[in-house]
C-alpha positions in Angstrom: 101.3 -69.0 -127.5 104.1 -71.1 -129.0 106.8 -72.3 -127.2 110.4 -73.5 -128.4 113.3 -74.3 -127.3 115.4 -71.7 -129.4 114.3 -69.1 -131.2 116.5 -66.9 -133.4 115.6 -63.6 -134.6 117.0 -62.9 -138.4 117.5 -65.4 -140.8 121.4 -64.3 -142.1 124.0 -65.5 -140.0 121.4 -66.2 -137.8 119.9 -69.1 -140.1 123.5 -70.8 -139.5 123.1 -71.6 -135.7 121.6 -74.8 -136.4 124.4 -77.2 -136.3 124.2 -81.0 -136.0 124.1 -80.3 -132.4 121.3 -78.5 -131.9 119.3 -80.7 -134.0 116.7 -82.2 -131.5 115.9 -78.7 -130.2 112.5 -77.1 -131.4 113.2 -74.0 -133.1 111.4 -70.9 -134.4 113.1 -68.5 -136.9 111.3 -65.3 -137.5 112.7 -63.3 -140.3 111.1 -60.3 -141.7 112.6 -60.1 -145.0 114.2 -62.7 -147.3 116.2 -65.5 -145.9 119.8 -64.7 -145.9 119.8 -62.0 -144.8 122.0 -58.4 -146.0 124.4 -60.2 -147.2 123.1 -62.5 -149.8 119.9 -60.0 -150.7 120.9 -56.3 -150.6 124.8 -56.4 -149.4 128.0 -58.1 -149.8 126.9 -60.7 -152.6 124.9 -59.1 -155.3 127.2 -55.4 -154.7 130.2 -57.5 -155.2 128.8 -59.3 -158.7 128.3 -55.6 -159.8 130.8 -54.4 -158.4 132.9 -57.2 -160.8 131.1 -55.7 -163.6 132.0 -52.7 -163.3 136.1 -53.4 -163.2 135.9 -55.5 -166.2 134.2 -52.3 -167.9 136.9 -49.9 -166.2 139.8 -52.2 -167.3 138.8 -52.2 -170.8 138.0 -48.0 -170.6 141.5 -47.7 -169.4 143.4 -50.4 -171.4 144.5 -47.7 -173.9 147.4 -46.7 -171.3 149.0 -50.4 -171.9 148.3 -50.2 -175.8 145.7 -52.1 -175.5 142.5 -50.3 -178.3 139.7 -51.2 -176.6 136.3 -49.6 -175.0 132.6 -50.3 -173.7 130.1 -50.0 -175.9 127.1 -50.5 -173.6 126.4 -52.3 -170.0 123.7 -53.8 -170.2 122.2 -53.2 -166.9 118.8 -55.2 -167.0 120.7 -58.3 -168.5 123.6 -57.9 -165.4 121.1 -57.2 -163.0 118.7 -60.0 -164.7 121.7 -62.5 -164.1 123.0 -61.3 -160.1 119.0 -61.3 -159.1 117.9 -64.3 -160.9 120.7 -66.4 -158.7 120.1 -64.5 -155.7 116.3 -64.6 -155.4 116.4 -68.6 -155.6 118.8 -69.3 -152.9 116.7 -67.0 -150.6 113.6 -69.1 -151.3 114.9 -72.2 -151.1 116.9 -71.6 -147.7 113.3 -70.9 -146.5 111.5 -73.3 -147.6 114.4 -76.0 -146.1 113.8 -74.5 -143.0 110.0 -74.7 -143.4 110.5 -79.0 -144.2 112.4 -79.4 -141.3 109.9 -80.8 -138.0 111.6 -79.3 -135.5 112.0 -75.6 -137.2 108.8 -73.3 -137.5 109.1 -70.0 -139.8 107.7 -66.6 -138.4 107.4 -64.1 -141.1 107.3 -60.4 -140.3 108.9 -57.9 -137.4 109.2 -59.0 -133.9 109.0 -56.9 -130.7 109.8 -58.3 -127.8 107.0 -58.3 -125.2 108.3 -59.9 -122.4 111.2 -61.8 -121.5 112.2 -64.1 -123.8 108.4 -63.7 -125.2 108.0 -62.4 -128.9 104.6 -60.9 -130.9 105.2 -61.5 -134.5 102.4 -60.6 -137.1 99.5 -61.4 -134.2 101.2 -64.7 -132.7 103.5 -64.8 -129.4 106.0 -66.9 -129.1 108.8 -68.1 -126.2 111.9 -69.8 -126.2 114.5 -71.3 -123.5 117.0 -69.1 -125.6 116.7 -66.5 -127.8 119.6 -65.4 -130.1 119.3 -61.7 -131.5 121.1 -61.8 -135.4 118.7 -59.3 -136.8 121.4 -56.9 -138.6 121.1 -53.4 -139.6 119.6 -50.8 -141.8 120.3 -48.0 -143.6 120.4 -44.8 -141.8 118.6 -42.0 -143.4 119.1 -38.3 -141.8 116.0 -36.8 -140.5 117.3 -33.5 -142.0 116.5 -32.6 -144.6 113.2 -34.2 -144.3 113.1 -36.7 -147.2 109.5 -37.8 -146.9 107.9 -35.7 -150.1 111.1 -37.2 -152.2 111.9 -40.4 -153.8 115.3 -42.0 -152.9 117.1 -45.1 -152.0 119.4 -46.8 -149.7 121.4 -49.9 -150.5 118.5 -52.1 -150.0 116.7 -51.0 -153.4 119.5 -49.4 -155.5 120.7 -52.2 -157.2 117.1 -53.4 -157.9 116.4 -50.1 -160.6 115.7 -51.1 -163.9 118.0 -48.9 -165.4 121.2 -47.1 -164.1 120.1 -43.3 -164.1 121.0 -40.6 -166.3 122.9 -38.5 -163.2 122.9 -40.1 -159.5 123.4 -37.8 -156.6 125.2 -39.8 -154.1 125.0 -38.9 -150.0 127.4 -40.3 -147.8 131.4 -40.6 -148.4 131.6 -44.6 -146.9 132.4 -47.6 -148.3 128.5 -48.1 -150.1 128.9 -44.3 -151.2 132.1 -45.7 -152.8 131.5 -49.1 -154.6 127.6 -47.5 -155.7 129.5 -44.9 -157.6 132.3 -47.4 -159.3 129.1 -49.5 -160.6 126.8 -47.4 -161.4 129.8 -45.1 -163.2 130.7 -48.3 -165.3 127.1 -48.7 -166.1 127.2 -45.2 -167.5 125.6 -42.8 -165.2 126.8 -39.4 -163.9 127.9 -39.8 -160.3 128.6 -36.7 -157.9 128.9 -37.4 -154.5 128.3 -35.1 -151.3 130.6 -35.7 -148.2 130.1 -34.5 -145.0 133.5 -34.5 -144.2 136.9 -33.4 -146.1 137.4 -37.3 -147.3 136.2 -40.1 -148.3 136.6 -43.2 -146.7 137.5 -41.2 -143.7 137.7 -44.0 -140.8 140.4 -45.4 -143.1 144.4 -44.8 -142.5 144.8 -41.2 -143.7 147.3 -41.9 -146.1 144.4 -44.4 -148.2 141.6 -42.1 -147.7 143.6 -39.1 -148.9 144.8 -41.1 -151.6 141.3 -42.7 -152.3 139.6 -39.4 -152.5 141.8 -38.1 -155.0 141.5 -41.1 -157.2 137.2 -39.9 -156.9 137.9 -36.7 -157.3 139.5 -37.5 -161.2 136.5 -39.8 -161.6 133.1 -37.6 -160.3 132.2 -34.7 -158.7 132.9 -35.0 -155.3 131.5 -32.4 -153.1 133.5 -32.4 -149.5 132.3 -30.9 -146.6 128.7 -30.7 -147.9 125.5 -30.7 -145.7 121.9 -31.0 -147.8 119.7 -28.8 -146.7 116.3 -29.1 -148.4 114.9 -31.6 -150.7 112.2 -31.1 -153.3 110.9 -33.3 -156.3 112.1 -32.1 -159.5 110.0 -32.6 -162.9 109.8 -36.3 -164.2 110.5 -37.8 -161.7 113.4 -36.1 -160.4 114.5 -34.7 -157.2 116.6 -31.5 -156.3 118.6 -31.1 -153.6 120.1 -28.0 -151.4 123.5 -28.4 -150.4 125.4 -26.0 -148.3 129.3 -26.5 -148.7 132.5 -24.5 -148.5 131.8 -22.4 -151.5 127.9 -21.7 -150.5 124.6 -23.2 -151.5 124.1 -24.6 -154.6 121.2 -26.6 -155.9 121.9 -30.2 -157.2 119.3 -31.9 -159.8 119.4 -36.2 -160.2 117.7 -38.8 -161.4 117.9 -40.8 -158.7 119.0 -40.1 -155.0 121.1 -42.6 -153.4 121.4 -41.8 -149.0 124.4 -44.0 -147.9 124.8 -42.0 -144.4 125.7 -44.9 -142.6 124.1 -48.2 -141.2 122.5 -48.4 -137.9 121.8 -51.6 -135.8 117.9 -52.9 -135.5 118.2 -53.3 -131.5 115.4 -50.5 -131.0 112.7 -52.3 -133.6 113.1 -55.5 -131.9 112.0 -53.2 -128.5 114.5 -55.4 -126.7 113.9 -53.5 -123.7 110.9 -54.8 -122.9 113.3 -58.3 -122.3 116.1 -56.6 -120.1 118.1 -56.4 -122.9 120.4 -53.4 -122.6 121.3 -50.8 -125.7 124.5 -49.0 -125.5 125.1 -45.6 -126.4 125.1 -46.2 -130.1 121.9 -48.5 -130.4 124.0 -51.4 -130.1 123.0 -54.7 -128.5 125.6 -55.1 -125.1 127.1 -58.8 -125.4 129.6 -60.5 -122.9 132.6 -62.5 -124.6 130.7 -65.1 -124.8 128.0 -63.3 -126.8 125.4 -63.3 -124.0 122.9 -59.7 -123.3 122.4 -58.5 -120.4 118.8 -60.3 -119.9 118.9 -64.7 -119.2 118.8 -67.0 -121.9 119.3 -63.9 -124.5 122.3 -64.0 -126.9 123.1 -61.9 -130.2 125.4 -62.2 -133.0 126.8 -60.3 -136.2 125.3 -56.4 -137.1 122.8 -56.0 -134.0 125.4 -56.2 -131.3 129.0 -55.3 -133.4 130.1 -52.3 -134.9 132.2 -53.9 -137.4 129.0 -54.6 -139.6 130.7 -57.2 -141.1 129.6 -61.1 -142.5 132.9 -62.6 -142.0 132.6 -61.1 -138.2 129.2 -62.3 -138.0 129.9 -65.5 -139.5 132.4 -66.5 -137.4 130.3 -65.4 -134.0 127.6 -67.5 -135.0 129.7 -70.2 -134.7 131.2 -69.7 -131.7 127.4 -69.0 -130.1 125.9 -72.3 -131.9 128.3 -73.9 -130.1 127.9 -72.1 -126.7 124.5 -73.5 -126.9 125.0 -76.8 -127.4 127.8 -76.7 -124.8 127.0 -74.4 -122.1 129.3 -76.4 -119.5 132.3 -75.3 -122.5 131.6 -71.7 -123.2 133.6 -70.4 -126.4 134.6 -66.4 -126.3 134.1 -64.5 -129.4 137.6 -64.4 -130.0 137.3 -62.6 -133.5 141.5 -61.6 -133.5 142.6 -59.0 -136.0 139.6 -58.1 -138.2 140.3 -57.1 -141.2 138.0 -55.3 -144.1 137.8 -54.0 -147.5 135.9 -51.7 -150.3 135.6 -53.3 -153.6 135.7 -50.0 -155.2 138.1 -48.3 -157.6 140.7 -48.4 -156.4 140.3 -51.3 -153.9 141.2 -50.7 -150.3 141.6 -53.2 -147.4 142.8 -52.9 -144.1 143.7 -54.4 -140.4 144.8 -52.8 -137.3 145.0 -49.6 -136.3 145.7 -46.8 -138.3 148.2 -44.5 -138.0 146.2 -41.4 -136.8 145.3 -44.3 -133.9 148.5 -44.7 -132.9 149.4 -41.0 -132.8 146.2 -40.4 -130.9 147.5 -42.9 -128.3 150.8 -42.0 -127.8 152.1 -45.4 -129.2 155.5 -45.8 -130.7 156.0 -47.1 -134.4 157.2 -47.8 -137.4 155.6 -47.2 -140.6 157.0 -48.7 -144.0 154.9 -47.2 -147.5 155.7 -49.2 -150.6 154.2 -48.0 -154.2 153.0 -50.5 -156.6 155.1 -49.0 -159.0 158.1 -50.5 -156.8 157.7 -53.7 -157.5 157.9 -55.8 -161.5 154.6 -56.0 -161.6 153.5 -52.8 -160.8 155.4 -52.1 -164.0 153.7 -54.1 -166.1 150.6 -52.7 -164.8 151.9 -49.1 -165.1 150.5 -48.7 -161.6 151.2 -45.1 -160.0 149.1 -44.8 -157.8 148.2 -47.7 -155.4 150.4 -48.9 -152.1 150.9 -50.7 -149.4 151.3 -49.5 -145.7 152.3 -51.4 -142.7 153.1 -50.6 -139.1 154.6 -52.2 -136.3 155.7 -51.6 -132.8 159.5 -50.7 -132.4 159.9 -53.0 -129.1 158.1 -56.0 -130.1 158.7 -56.9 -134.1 154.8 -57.1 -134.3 152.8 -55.6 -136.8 149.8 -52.8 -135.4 148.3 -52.3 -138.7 148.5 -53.1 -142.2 146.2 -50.7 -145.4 146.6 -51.4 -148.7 144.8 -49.2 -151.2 145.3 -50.4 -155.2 144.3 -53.3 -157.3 143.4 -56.9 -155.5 143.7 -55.2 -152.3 141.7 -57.7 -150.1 143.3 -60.8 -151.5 147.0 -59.0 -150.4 145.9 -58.4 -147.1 145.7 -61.9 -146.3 148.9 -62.4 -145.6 149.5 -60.0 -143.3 145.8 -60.8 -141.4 147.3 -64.4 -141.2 150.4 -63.0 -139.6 148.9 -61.1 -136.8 146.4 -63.7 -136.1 149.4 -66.3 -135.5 151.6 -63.6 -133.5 154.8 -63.9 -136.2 157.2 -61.0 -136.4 157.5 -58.6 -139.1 161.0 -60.7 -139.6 159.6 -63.6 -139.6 157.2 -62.2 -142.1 159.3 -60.4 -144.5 162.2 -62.8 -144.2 161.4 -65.8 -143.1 160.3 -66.9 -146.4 160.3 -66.9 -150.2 157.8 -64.1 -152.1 157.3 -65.4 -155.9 159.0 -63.2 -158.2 157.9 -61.4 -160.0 153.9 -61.4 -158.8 152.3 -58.2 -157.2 152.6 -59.9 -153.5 156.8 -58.3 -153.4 154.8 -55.0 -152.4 153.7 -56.5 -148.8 157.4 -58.1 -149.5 158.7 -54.8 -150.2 156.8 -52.9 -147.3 157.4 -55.2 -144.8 161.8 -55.1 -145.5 160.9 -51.2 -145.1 160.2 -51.6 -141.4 163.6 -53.6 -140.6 165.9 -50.8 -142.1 
């Protein structure tokens, strides 16, 4: 048995804990998978280089509505995929085999269980630490119904690894991966339907956006609301049926390829953290303090095990504030995340911070909501934008915005603003006109949105 003075479990966010600080401690990193975790192997980074792909193929398929003659010829996908994975797979490696140089870091590979507290089997060795920090993420959730086992699918770990984009894709699930998979794998030429449990996609999103973003799909692909699979069989060539049981009936659906995006779950449960006094809450989540402590001594967790957000910026920035909580214990830092905002790099974009407004009805809170097209502003005009918007809403008594939801063209990069604004308490006055937008670029929307909520 090997014993450390930190061990950290999941080499994503996780792999960032070691700062200057913490230097003289002995450490052991066990990782399962690829260094970097989500993010940089089957996530954010190599969905968002596709995902780039695919606008550049959409602008130039819909450049004829500017006068602009222009079209697609081909994607090619092994070439695109040749060029994401080949600077991917090498950052992986070589952010492993740093670790494995350093004397003071050991490398576990393969799944750990806890067996004890603060004690750890991985792949036949034990191992203990002073501290262990939980960073081990999330996975795909599949549905045990219909059972799936007989049928070849994938999840967002392995659907940007095929070879070629399929013929027709059948895609499960009406979240964000449900919605950038289909906007790439469209561009690349495939025909996308997609089955929704509920009546929209996007539904955890401001009504307004997912209404408006589930009619934008519904131009684009088949999209089957309020649809419930209910027996899978492999088709011939490799295909795979599927029953589906939706407002109109059953109906049987043929694809190439089956993609489940149902959701993401958090890996608490593989870890068998119980067996450490670590406490699960009702969801499978890892239970955390402010200051990112569990519920067992010496035991701490960060990013997708322990916060529903599932996000890397979220995880990012708690790994610093636990690095830092244990090279200072005397100093604790709280997670203090503030306003955390998110976004779909679909088509259209969406991004969003705060609450929503079906929140705020649901609480009983008063306020103000401001809706500003695209098409409002100069440059919406130039873009002969009719569709996209921005929403904000703010509290009546205090000036202060409560959300903001922007669904259209560089919506993340928009957002900002108004993220920075409720991180630093300013009014929507102060906000709106307290200083100068540049005419004419698309930012006089928020501008625009923003002088809605002060008349």
């Amino acid at each position: 048995m090997a014993h450390f003075d930190l061990v950290i479990v999941g080499a994503g966010s996780g792999n960032s804990l070691l700062i200057p600080e913490l230097q003289d401690r002995r450490v052991a990193i066990v990782e399962r998978a690829d260094f970097g975790g989500t993010c940089l192997n089957r996530g954010c980074i190599p969905s968002k280089m596709l995902v780039h792909v695919a606008d550049v193929a959409e602008t130039a398929r819909h450049a004829g509505r500017l006068g602009v003659a222009a079209h697609v010829e081909q994607v090619h996908w092994p070439e695109v995929t040749g060029r994401v994975f080949g600077r991917i797979d090498p950052i992986a490696a070589a952010g492993e085999d740093y670790r494995r140089g350093l004397e003071n870091v050991a490398v576990y590979k393969g799944q750990a269980r806890f067996c004890g507290p603060r004690r750890l089997e991985v792949a036949g060795a034990e191992v203990t630490g002073d501290a262990v920090v939980l960073a081990a993420g999330a996975r795909p959730f599949v549905p045990p119904l219909p059972d799936l086992s007989s049928v070849p699918y994938y999840t967002s770990d392995d659907i940007m690894r095929l070879p070629e984009p399929p013929q027709r894709l059948l895609i499960w699930g009406g979240g964000y991966i449900a919605a950038e998979m289909a906007h790439v794998f469209d561009a690349a030429g495939s025909e996308v339907t997609i089955l929704n449990r509920g009546p929209r996609l996007l539904r955890a999103e401001d009504r307004d956006v997912s209404e408006a973003f589930t009619a934008a799909y519904r131009e684009r692909f088949r999209v089957i609301t309020e649809a419930q699979p209910v027996a899978a069989a492999s088709a011939p060539g490799g295909a795979i049926s599927l029953d589906v049981r939706h407002a109109s009936g059953t109906e049987t659906l043929g694809a190439d390829v089956l993609l489940v995006a149902a959701g993401r779950i958090p890996n608490g449960d593989e870890l068998q953290v119980g067996a450490a006094g670590v406490a699960l809450d009702e969801a499978g989540y890892v239970t955390v303090d402010r200051y990112g402590r569990t519920t067992a001594e010496g035991v701490w967790a960060l990013g997708d095990i322990c916060n529903p957000n599932q996000l890397k910026h979220v995880a990012n920035a708690e790994a610093r504030a636990v690095a830092h909580n244990l090279a200072y214990p005397e100093d604790l830092r709280p997670l203090a995340l503030g306003p955390v905002p998110h976004a779909v790099f679909a088509s259209p974009q969406v991004a969003s911070v705060g609450l929503t407004e079906q929140e705020l009805v649901a609480a009983g809170r008063p306020f103000r909501r401001s809706l500003r097209p695209y098409g409002d502003t100069a440059y919406g005009w130039a873009m002969e934008d009719t569709a996209s918007f921005c929403k904000v809403l703010a509290d009546p008594g205090s000036d202060r915005l409560l959300g903001a939801h922007i669904c259209g063209p560089d919506a993340a990069v928009l957002l900002q603003q108004l993220v920075q604004a409720m991180a630093f308490d300013l009014s929507v006055t102060q906000i709106a006109s307290g200083q100068l937008y540049i005419h004419p670029a698309l930012s006089e929307v928020v501008e625009q949105a923003l002088l809605g909520l002060l008349q």
